[in-house]
N, CA, C and O atoms as CSV, one atom per row, in Angstrom:
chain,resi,resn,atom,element,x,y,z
A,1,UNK,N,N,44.138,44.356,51.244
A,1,UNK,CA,C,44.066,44.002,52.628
A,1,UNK,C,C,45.288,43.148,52.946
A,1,UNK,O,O,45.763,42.449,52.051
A,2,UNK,N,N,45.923,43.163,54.385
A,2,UNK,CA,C,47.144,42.433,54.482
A,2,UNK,C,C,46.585,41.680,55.559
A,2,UNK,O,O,45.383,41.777,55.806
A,3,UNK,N,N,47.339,40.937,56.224
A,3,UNK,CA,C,47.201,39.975,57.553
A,3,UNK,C,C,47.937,38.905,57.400
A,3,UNK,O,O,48.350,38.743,56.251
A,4,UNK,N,N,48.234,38.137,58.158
A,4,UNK,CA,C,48.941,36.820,58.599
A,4,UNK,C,C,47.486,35.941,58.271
A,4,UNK,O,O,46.322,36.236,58.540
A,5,UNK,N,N,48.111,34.631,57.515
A,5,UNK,CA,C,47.416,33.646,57.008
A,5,UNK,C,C,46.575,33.041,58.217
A,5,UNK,O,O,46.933,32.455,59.238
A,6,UNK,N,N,45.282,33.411,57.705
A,6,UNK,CA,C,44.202,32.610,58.907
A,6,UNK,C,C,43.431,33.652,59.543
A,6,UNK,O,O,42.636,33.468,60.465
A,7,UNK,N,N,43.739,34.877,58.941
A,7,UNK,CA,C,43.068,36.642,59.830
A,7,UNK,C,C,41.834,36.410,59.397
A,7,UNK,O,O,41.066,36.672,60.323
A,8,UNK,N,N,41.086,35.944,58.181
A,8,UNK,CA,C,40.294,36.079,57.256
A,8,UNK,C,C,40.078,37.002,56.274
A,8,UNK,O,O,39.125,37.645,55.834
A,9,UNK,N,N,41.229,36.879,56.063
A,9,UNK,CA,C,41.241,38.362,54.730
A,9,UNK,C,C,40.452,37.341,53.569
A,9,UNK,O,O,39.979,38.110,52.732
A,10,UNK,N,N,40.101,35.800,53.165
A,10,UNK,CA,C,39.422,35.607,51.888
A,10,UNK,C,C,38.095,35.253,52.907
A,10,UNK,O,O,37.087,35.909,52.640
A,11,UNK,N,N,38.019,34.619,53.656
A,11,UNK,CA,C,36.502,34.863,54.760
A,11,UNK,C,C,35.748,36.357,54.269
A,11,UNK,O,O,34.669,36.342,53.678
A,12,UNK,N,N,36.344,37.406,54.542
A,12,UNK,CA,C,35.898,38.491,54.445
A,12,UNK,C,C,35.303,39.049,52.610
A,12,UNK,O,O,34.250,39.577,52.252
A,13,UNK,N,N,36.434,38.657,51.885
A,13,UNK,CA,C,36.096,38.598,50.937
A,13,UNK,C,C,35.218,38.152,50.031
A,13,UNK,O,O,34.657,38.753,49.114
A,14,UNK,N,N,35.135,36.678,50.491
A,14,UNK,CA,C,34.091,35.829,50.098
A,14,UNK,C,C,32.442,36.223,50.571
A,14,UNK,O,O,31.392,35.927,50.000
A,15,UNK,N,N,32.616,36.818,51.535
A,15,UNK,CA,C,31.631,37.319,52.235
A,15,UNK,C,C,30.701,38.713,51.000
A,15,UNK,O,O,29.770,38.833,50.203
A,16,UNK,N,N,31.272,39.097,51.334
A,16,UNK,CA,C,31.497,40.751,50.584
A,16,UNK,C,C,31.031,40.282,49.052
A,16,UNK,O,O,30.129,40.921,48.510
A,17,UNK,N,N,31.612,39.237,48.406
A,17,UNK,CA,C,31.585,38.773,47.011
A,17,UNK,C,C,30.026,38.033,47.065
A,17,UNK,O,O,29.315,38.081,46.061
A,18,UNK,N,N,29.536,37.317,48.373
A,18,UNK,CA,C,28.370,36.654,47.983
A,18,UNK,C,C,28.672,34.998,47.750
A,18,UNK,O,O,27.792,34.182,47.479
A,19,UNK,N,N,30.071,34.694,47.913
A,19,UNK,CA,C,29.908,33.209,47.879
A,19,UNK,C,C,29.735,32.729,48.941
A,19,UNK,O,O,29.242,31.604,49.021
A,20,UNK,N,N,30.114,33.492,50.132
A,20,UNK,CA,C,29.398,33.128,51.533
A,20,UNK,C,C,28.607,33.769,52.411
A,20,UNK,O,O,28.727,34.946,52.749
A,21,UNK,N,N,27.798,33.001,52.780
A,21,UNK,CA,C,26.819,34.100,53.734
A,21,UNK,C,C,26.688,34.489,55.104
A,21,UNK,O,O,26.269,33.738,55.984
A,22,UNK,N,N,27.003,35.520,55.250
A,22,UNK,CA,C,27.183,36.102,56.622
A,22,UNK,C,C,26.037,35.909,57.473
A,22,UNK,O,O,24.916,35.791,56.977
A,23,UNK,N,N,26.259,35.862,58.888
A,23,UNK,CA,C,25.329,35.415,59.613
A,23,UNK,C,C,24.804,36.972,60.659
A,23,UNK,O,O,24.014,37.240,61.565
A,24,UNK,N,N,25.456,37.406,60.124
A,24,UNK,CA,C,24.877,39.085,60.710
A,24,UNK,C,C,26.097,40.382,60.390
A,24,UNK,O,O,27.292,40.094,60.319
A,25,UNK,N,N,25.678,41.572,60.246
A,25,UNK,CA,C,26.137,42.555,59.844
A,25,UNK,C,C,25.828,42.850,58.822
A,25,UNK,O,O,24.896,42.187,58.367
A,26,UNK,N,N,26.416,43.983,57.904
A,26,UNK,CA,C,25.918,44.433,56.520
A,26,UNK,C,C,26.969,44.815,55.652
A,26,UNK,O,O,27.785,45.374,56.385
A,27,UNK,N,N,27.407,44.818,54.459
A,27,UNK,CA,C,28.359,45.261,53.241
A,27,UNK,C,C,27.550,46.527,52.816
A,27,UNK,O,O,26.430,46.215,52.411
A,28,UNK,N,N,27.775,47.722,52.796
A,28,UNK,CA,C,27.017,48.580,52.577
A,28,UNK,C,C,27.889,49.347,51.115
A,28,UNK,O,O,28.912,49.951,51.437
A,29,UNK,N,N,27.567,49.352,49.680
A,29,UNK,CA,C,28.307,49.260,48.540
A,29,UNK,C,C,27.588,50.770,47.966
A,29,UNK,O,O,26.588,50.579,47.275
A,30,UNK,N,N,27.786,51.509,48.069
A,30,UNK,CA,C,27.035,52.845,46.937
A,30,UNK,C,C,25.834,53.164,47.412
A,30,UNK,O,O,24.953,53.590,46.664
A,31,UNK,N,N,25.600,52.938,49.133
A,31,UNK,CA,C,24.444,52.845,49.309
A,31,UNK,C,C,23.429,51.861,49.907
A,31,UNK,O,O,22.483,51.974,50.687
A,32,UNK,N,N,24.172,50.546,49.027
A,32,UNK,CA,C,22.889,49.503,49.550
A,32,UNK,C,C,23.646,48.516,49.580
A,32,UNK,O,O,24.699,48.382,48.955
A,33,UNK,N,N,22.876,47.374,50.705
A,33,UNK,CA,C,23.270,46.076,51.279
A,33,UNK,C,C,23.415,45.182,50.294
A,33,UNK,O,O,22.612,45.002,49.379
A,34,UNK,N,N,24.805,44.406,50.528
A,34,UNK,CA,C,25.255,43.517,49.186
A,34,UNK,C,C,25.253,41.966,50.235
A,34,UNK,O,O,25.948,40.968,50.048
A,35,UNK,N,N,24.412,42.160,51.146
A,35,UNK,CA,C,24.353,40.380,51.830
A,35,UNK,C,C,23.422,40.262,51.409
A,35,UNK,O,O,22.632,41.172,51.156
A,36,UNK,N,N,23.207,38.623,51.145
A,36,UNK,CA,C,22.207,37.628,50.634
A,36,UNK,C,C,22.280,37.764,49.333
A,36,UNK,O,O,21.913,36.717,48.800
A,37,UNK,N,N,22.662,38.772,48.375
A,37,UNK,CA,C,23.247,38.663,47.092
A,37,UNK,C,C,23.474,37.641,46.435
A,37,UNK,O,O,24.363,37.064,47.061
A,38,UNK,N,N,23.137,36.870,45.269
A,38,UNK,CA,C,23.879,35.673,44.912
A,38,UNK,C,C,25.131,36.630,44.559
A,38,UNK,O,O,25.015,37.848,44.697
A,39,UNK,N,N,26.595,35.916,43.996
A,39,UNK,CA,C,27.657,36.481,43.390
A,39,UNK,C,C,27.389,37.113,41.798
A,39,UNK,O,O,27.813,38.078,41.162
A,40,UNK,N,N,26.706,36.308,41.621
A,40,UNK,CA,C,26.462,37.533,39.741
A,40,UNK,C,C,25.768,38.692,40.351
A,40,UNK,O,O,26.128,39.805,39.968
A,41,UNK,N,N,24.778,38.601,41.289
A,41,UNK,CA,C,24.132,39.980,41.511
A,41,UNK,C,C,25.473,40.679,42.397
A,41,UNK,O,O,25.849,41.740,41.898
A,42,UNK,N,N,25.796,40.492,42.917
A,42,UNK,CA,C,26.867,41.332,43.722
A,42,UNK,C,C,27.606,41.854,42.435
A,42,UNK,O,O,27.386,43.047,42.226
A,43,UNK,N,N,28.505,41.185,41.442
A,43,UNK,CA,C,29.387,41.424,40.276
A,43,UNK,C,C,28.633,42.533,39.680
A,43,UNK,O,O,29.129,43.659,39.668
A,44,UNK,N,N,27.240,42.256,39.086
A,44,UNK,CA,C,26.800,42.951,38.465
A,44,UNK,C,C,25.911,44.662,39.156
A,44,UNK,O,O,24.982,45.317,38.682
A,45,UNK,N,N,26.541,44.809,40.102
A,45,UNK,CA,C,26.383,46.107,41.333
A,45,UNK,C,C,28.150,46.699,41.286
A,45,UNK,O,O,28.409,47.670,41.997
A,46,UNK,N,N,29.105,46.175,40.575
A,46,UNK,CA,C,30.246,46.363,40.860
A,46,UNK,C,C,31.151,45.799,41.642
A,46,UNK,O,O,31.937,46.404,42.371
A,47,UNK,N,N,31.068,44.749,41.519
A,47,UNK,CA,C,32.123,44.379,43.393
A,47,UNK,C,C,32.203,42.698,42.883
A,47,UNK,O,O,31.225,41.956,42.799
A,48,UNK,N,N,33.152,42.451,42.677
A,48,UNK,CA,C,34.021,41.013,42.254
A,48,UNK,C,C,35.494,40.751,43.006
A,48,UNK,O,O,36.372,41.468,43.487
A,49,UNK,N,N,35.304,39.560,42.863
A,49,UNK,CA,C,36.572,39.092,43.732
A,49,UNK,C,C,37.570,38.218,42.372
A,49,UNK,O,O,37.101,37.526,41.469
A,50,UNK,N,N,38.637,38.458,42.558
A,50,UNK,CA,C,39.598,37.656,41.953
A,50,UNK,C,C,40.656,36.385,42.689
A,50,UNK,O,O,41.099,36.583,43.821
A,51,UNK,N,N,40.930,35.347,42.079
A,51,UNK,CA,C,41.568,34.869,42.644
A,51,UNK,C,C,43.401,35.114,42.470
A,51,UNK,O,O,44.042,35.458,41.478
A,52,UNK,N,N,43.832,34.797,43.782
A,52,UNK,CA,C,45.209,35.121,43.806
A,52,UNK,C,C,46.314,34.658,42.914
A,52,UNK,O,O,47.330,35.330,42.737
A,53,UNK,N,N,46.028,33.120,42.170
A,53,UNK,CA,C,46.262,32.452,40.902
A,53,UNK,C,C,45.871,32.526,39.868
A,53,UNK,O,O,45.875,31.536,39.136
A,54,UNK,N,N,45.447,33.610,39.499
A,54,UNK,CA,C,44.249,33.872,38.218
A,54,UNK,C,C,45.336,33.847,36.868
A,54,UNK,O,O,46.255,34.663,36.794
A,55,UNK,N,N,45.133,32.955,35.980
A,55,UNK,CA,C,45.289,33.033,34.610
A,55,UNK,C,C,44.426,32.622,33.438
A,55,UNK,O,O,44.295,31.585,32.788
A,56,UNK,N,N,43.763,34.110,33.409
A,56,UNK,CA,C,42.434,33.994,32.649
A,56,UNK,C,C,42.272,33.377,31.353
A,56,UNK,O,O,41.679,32.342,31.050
A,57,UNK,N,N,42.976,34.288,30.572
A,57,UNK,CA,C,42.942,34.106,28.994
A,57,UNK,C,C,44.498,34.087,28.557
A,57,UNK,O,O,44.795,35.190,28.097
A,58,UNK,N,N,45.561,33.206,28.553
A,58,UNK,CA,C,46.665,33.302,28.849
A,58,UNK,C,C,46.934,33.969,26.786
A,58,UNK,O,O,47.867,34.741,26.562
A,59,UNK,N,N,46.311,33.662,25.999
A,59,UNK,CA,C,46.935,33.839,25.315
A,59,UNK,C,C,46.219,35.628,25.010
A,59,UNK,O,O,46.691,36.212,24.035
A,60,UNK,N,N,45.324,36.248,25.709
A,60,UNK,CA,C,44.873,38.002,25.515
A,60,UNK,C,C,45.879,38.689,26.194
A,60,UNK,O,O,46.799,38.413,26.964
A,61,UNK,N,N,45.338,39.807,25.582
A,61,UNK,CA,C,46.564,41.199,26.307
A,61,UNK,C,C,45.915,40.708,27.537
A,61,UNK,O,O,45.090,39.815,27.732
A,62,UNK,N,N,46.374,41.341,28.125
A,62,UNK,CA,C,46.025,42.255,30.244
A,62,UNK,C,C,44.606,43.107,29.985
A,62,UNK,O,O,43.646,43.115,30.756
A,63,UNK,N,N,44.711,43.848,28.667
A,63,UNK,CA,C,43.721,44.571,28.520
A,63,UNK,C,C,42.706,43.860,28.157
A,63,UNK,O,O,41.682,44.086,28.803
A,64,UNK,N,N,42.617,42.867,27.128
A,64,UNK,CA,C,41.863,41.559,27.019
A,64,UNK,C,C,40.870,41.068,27.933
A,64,UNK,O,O,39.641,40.996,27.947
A,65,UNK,N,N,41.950,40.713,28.795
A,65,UNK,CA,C,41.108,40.588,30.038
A,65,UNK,C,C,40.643,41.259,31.184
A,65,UNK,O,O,40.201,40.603,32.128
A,66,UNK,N,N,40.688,42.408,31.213
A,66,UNK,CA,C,40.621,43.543,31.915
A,66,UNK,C,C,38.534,43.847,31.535
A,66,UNK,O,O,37.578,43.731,32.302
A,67,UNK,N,N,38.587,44.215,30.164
A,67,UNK,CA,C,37.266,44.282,29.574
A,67,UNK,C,C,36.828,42.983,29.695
A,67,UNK,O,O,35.907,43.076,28.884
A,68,UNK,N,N,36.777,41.946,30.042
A,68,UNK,CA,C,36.073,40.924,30.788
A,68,UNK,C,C,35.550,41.103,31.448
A,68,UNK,O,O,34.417,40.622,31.440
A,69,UNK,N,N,35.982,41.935,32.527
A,69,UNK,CA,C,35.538,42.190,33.795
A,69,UNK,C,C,34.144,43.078,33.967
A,69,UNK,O,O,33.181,43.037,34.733
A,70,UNK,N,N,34.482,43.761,33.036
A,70,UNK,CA,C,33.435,45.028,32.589
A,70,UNK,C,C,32.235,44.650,31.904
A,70,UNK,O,O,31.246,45.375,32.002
A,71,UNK,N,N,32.207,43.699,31.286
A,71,UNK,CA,C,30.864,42.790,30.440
A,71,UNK,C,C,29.964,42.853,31.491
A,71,UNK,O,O,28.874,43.319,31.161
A,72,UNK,N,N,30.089,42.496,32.781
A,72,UNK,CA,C,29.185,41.914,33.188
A,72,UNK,C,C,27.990,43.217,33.671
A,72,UNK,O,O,26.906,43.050,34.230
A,73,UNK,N,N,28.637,44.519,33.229
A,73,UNK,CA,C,27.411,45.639,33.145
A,73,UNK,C,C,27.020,46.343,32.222
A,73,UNK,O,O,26.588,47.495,32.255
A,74,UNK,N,N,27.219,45.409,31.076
A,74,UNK,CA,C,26.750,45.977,29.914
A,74,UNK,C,C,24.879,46.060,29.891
A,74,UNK,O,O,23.954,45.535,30.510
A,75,UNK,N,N,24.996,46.734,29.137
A,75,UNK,CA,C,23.176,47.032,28.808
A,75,UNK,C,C,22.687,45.994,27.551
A,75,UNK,O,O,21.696,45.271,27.447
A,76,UNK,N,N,23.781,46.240,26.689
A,76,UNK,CA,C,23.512,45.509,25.640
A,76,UNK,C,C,23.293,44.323,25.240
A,76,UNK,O,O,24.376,43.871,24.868
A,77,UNK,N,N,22.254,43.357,25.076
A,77,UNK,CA,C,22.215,42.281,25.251
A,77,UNK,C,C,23.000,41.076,23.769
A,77,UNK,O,O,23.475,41.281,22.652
A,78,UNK,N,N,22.825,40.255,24.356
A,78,UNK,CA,C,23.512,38.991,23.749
A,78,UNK,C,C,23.322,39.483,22.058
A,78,UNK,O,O,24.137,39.755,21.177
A,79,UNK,N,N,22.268,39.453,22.095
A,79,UNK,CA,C,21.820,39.657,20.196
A,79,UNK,C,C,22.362,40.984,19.701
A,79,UNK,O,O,22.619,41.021,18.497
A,80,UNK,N,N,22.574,42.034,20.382
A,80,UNK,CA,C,23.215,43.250,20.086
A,80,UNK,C,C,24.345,42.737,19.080
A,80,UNK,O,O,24.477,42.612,17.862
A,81,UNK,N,N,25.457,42.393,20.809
A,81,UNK,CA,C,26.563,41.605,20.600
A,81,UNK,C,C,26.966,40.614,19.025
A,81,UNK,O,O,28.062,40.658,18.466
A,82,UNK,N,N,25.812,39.803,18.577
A,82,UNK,CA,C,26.089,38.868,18.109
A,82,UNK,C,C,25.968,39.512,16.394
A,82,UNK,O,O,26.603,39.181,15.392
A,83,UNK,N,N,25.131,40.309,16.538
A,83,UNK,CA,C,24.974,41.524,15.133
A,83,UNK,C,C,25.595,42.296,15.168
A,83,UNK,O,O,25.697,42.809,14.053
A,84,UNK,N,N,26.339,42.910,16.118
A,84,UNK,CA,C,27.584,43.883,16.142
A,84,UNK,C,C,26.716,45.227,15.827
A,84,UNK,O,O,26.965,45.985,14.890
A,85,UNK,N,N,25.796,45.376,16.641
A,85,UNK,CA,C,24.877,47.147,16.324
A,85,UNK,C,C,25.799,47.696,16.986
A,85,UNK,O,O,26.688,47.299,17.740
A,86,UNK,N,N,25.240,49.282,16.346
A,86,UNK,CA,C,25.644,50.259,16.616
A,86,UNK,C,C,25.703,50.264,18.491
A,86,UNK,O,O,26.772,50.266,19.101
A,87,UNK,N,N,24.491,50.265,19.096
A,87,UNK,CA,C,24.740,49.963,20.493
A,87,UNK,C,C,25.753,49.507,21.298
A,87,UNK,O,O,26.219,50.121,22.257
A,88,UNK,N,N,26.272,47.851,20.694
A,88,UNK,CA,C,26.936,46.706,20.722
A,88,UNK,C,C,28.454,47.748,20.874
A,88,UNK,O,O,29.098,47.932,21.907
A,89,UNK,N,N,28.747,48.338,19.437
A,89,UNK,CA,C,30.089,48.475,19.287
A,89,UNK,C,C,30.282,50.019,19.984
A,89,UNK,O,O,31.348,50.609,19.806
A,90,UNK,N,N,29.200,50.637,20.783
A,90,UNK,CA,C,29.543,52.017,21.157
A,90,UNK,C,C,29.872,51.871,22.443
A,90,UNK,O,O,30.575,52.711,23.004
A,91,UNK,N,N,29.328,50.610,23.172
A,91,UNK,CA,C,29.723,50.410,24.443
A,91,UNK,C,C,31.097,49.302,24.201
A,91,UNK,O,O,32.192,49.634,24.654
A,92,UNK,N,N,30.993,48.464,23.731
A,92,UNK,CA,C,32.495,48.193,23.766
A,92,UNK,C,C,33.527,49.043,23.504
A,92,UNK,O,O,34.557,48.627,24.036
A,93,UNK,N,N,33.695,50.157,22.848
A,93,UNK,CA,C,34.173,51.039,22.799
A,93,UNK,C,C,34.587,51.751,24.046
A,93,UNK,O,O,35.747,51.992,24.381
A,94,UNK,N,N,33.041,52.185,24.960
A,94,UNK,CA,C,32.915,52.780,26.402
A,94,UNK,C,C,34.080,51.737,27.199
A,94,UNK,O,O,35.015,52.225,27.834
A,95,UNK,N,N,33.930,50.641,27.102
A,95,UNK,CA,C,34.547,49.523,28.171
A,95,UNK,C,C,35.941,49.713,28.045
A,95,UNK,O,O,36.749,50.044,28.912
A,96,UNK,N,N,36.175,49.371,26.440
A,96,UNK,CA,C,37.892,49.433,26.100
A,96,UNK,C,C,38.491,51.015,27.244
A,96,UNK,O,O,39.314,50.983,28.159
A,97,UNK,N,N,37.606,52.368,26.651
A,97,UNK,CA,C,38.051,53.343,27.321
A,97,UNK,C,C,38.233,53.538,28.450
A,97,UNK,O,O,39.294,54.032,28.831
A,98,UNK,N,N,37.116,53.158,29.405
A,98,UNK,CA,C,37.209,53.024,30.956
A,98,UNK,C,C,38.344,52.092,31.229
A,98,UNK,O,O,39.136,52.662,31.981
A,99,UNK,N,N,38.865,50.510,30.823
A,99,UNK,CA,C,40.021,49.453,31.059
A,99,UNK,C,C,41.384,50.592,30.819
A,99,UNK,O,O,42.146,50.807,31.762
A,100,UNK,N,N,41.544,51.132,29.752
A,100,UNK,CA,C,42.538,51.714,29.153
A,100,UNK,C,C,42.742,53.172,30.391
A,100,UNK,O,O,43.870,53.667,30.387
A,101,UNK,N,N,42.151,53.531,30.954
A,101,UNK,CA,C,41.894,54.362,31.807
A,101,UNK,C,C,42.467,54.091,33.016
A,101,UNK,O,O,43.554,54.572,33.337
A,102,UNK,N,N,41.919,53.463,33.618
A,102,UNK,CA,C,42.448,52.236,34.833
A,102,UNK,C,C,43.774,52.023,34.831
A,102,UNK,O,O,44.468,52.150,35.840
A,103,UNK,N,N,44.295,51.616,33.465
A,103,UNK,CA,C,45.469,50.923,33.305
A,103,UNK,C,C,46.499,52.206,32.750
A,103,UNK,O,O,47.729,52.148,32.747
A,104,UNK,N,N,45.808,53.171,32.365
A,104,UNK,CA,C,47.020,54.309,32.343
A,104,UNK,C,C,47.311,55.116,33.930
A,104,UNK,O,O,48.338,55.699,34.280
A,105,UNK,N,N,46.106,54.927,34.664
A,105,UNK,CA,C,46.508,55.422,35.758
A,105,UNK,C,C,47.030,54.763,36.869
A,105,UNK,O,O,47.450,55.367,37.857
A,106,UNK,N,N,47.021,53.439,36.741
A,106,UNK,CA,C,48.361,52.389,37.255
A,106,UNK,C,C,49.414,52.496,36.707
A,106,UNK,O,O,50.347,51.899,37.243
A,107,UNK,N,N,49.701,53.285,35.435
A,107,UNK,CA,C,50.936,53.129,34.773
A,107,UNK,C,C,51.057,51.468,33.881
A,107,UNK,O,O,52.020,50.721,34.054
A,108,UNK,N,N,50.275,51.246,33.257
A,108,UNK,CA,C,50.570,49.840,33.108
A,108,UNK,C,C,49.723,49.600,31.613
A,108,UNK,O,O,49.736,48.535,30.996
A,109,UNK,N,N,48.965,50.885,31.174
A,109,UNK,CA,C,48.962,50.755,29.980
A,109,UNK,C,C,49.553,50.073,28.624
A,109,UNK,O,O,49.079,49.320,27.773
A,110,UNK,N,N,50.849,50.715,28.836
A,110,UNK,CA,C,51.764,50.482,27.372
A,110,UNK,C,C,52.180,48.926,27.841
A,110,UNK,O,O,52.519,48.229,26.884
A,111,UNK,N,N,52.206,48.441,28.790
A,111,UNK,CA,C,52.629,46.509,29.209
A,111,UNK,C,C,51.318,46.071,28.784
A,111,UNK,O,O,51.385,45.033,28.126
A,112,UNK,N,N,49.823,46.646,28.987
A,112,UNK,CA,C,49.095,45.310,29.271
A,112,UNK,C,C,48.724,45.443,27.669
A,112,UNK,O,O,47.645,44.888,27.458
A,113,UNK,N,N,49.388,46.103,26.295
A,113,UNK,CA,C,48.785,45.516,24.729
A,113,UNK,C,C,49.890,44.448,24.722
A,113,UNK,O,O,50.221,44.015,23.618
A,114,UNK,N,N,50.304,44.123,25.465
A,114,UNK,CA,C,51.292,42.863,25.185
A,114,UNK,C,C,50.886,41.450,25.156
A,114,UNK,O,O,51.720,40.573,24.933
């Protein structure tokens, strides 16, 4: 989104994300209304906001942090994770592929193992 500072391009955003609450209208996402949402439930429907200064994990690839983003719809829960099951490592697998995906079709693959 573009505009001159003060249009509400992060108003809108914030909106949309669930850290603020709109006082009428609707975000309509795959179907269904994403107002009154807290922000993890919005994230976890697909739909996150980043900030314009973001330096996440300064010392991970791009891709690193890319599959960050993607955790937050995993199925697999914490204890999966922490035993490394078969489950655990077939969807991290899924995640790496979908990030790596994304990022080859930006062209930006072969930069973000850096």
């Amino acid at each position: 989104m573009i505009g001159p500072n003060g249009a509400g391009k992060t108003t809108l955003f914030n909106i949309i994300s669930g850290v603020y609450n709109a006082t009428q209208g609707r975000v309509i996402f795959k179907g269904e209304n994403l107002l009154g949402l807290k922000p993890h439930q919005v994230a976890a429907k697909g739909v996150a906001r980043i900030f314009q200064h973001v330096s996440l994990f300064r010392k991970e690839t791009v891709l690193d942090n890319l599959m960050l983003a993607f955790h937050l719809q995993r199925k697999s829960g914490l204890l999966d994770w922490f035993l490394n099951n078969h489950n655990a490592r077939e969807e991290e697998n899924e995640i790496a592929s979908r990030v790596e995906d994304v990022l080859n079709r930006m062209r930006l693959l072969e930069r973000s193992m850096n």
